[in-house]
PyMOL CGO cylinders between C-alpha atoms (Angstrom):
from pymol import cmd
from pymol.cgo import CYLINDER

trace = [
    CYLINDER, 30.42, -38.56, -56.02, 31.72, -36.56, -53.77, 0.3, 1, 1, 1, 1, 1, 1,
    CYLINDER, 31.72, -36.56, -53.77, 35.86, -36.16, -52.45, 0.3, 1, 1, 1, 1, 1, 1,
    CYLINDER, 35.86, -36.16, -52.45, 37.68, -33.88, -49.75, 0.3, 1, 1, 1, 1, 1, 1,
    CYLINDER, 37.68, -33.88, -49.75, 41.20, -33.57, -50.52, 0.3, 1, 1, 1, 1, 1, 1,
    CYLINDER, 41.20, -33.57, -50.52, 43.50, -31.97, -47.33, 0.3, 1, 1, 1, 1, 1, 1,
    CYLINDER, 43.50, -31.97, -47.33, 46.60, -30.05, -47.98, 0.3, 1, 1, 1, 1, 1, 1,
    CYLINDER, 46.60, -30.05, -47.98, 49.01, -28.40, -46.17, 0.3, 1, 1, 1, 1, 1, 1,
    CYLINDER, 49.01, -28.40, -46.17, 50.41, -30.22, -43.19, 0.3, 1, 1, 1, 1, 1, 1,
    CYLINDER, 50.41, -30.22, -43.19, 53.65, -30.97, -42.25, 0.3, 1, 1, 1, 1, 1, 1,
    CYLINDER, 53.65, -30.97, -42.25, 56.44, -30.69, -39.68, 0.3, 1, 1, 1, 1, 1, 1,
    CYLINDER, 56.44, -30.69, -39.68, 56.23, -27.02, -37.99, 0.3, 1, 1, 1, 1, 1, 1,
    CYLINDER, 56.23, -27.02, -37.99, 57.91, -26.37, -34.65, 0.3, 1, 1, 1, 1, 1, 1,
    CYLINDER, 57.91, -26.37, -34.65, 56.39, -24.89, -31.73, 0.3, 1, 1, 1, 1, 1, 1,
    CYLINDER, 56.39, -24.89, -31.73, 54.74, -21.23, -32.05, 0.3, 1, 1, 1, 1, 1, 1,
    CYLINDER, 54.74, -21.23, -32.05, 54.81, -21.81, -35.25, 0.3, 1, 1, 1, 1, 1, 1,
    CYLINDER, 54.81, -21.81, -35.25, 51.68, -21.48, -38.01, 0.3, 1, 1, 1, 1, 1, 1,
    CYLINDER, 51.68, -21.48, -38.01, 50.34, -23.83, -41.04, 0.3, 1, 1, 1, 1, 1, 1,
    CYLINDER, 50.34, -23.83, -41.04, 47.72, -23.67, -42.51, 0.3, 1, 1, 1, 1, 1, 1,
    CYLINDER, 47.72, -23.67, -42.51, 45.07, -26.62, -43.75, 0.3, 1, 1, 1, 1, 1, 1,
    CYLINDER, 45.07, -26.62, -43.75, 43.32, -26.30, -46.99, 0.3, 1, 1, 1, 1, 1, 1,
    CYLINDER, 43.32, -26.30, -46.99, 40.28, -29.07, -47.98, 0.3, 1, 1, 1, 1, 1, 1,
    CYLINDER, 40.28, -29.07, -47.98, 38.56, -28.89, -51.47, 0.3, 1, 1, 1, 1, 1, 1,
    CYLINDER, 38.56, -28.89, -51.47, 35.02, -30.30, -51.70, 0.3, 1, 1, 1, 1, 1, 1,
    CYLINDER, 35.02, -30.30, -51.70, 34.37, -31.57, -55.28, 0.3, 1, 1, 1, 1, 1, 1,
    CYLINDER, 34.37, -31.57, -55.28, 31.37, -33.36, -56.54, 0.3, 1, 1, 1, 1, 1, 1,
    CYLINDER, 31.37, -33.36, -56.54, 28.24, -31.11, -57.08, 0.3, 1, 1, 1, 1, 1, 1,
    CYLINDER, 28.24, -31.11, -57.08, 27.24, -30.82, -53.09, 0.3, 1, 1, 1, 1, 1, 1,
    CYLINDER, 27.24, -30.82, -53.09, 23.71, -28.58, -51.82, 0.3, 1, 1, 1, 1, 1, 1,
    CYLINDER, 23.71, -28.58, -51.82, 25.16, -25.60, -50.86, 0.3, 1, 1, 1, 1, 1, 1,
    CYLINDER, 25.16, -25.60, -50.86, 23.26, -26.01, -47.71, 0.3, 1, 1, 1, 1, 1, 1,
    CYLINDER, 23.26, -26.01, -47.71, 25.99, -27.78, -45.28, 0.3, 1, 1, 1, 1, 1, 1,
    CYLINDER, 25.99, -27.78, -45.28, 28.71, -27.70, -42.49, 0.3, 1, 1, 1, 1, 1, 1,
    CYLINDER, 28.71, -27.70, -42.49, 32.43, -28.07, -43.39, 0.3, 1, 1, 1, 1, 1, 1,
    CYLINDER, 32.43, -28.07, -43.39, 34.90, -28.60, -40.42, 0.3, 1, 1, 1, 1, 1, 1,
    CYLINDER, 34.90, -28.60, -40.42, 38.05, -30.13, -39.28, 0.3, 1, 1, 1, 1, 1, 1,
    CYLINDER, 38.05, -30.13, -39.28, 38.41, -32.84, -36.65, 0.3, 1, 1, 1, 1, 1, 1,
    CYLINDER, 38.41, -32.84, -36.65, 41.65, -34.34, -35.70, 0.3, 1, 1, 1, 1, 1, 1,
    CYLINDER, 41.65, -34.34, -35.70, 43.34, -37.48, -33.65, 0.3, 1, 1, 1, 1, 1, 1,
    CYLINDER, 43.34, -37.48, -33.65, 46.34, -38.02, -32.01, 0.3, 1, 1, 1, 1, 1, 1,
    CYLINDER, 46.34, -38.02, -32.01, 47.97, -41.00, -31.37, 0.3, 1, 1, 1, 1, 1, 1,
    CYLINDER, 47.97, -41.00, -31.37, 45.84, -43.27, -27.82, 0.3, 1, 1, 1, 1, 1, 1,
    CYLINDER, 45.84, -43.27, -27.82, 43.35, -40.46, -28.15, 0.3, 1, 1, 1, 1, 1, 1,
    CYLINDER, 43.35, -40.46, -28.15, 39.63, -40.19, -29.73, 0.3, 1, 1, 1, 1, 1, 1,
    CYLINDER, 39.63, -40.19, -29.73, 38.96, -38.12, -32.64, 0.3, 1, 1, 1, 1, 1, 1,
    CYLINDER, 38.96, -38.12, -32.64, 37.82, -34.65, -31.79, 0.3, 1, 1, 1, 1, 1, 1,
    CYLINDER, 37.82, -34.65, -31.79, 36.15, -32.26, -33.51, 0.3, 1, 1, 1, 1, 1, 1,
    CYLINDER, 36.15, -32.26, -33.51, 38.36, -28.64, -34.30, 0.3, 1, 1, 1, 1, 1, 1,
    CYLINDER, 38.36, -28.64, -34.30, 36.09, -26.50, -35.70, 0.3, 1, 1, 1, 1, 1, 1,
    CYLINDER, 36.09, -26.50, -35.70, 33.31, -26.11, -38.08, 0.3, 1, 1, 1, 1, 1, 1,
    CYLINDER, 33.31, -26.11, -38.08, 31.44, -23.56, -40.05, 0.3, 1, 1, 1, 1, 1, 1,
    CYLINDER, 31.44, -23.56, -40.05, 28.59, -23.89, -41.57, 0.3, 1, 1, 1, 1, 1, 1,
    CYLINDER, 28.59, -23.89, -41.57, 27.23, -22.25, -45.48, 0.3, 1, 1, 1, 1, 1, 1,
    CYLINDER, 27.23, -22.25, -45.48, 26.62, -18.85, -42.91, 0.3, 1, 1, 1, 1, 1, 1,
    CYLINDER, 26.62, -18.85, -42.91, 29.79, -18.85, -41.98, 0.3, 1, 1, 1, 1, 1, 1,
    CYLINDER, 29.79, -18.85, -41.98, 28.76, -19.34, -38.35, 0.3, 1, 1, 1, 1, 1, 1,
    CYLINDER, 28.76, -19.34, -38.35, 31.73, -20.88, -36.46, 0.3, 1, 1, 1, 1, 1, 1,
    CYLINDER, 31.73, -20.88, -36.46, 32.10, -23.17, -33.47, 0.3, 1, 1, 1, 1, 1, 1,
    CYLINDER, 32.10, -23.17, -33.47, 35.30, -24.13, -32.07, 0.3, 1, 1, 1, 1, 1, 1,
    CYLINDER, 35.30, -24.13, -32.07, 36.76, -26.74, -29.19, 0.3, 1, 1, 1, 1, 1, 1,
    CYLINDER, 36.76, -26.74, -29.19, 37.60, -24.73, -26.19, 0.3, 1, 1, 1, 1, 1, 1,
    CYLINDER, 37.60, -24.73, -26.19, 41.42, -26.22, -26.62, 0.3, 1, 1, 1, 1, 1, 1,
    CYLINDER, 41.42, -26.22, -26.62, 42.27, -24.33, -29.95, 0.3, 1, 1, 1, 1, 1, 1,
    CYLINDER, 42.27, -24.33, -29.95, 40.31, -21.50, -29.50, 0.3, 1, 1, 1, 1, 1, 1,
    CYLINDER, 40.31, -21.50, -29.50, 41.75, -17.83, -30.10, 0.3, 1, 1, 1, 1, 1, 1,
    CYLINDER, 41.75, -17.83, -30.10, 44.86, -19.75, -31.59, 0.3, 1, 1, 1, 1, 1, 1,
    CYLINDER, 44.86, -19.75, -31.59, 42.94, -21.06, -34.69, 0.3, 1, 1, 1, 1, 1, 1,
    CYLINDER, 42.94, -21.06, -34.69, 40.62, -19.87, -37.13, 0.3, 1, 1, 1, 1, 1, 1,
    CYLINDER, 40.62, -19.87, -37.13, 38.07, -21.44, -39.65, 0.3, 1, 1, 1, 1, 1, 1,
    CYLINDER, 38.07, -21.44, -39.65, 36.95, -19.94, -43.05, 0.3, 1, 1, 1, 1, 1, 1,
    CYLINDER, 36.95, -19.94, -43.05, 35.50, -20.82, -45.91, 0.3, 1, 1, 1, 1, 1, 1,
    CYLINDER, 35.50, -20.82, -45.91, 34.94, -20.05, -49.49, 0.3, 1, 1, 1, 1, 1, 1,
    CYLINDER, 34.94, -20.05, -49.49, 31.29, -21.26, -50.67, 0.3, 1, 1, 1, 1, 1, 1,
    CYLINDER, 31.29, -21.26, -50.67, 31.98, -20.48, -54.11, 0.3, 1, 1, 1, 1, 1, 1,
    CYLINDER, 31.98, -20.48, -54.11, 35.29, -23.18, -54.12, 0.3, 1, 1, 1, 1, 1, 1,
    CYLINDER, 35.29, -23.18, -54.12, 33.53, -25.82, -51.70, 0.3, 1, 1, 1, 1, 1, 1,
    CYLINDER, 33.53, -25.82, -51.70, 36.68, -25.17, -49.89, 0.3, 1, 1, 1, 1, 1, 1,
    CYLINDER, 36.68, -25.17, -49.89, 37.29, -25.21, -46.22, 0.3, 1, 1, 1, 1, 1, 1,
    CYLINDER, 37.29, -25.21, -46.22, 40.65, -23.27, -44.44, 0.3, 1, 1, 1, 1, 1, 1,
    CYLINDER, 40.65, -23.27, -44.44, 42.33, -23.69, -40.39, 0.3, 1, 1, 1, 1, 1, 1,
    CYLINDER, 42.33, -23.69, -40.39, 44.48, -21.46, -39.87, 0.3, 1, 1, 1, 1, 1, 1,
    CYLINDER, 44.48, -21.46, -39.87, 46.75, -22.87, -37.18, 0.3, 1, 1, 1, 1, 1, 1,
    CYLINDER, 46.75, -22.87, -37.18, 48.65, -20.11, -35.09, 0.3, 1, 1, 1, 1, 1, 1,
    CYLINDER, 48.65, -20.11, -35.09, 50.74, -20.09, -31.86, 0.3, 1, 1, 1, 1, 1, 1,
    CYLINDER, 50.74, -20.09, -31.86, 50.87, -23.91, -32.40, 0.3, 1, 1, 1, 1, 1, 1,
    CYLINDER, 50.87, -23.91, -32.40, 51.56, -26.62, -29.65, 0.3, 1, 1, 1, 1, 1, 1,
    CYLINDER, 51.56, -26.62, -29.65, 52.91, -30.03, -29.40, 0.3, 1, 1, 1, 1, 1, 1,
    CYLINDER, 52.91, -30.03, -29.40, 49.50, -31.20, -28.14, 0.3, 1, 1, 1, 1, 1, 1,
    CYLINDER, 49.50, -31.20, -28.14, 48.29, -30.11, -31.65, 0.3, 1, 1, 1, 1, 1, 1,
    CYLINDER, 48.29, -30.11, -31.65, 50.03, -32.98, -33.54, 0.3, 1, 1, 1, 1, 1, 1,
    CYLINDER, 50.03, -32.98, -33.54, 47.77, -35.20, -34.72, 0.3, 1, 1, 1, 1, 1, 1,
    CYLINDER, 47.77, -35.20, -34.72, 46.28, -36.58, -37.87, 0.3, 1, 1, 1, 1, 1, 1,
    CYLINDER, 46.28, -36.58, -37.87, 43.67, -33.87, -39.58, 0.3, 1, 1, 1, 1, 1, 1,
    CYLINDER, 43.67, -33.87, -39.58, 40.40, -34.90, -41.32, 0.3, 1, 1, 1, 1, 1, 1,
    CYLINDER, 40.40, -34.90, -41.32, 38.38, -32.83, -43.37, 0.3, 1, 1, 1, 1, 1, 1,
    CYLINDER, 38.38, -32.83, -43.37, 34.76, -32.74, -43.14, 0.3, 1, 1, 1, 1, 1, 1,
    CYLINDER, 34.76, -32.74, -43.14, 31.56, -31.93, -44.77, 0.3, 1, 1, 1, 1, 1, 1,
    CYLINDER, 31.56, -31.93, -44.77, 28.05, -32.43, -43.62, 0.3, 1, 1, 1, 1, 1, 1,
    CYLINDER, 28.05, -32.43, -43.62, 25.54, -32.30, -46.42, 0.3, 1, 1, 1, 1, 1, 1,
    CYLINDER, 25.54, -32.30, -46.42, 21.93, -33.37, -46.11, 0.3, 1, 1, 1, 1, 1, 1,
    CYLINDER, 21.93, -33.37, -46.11, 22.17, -35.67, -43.64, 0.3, 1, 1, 1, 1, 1, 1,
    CYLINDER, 22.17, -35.67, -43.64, 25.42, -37.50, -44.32, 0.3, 1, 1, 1, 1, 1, 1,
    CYLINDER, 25.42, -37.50, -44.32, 29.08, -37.29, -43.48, 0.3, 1, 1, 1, 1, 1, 1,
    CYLINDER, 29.08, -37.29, -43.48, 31.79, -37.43, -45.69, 0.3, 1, 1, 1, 1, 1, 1,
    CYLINDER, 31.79, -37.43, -45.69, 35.58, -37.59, -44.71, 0.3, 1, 1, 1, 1, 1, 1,
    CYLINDER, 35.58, -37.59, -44.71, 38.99, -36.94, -46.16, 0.3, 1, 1, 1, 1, 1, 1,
    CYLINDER, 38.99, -36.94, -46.16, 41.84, -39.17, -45.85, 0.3, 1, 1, 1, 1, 1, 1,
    CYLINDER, 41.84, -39.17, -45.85, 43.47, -36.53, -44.00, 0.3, 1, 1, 1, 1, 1, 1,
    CYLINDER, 43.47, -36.53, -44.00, 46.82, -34.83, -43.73, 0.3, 1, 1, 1, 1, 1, 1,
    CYLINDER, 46.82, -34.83, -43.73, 49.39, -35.24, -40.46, 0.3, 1, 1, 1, 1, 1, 1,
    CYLINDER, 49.39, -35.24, -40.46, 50.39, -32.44, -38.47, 0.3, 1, 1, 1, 1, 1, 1,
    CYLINDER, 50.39, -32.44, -38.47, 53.65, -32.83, -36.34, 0.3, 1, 1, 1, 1, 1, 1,
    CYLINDER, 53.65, -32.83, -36.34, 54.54, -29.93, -34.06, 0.3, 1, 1, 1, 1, 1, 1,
    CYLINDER, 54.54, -29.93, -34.06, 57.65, -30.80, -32.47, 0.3, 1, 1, 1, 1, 1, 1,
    CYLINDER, 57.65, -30.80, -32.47, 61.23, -29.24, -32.14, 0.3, 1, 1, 1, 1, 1, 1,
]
cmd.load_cgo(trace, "trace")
């Protein structure tokens, strides 16, 4: 069985940083993608970013240069860190991993950037 747990959201003001953590457990083919998408309140979900077991990144054009993916394959664990950040940023965070041919989700963690 496989879980993604989020951490590390919270209330941050403008400019500010956080960073997201998601831990992968279960035993998982190391073969996959692991990525963030997010939603805001009235919009769609959109993806963030993802990297895959590479490390090859791919980002939306609305958070590049201010956030960056990683990822440690030995920890199934995914990172964003989230600089320079913006109100249009808050939103609701899900973890995600991509492993032969299926999609898992977490239960994700809120991000509120607001003064």
């Amino acid at each position: 069985q496989v879980q993604l747990v989020e951490s590390g959201g919270g209330l941050v003001q403008p400019g500010g940083s956080l960073r997201l953590s998601c831990a992968a457990s279960g035993s998982i083919y190391s073969i996959n993608v692991m990525g963030w998408y997010r939603q805001a309140p009235g919009k769609e979900r959109e993806l963030v970013a993802t990297i895959d077991s590479g490390s090859s990144t791919r980002y939306a054009d609305s958070v590049k240069g201010r956030f960056t993916i990683s990822r440690d394959n030995a920890k199934n664990t995914v990172y964003l860190q989230m600089n320079s950040l913006k109100p249009d940023d808050t939103a609701l965070y899900y973890c995600y991993l991509y492993v032969l041919e299926v999609n898992y989700w977490g239960k994700g963690t809120l991000v509120t950037v607001s003064s």
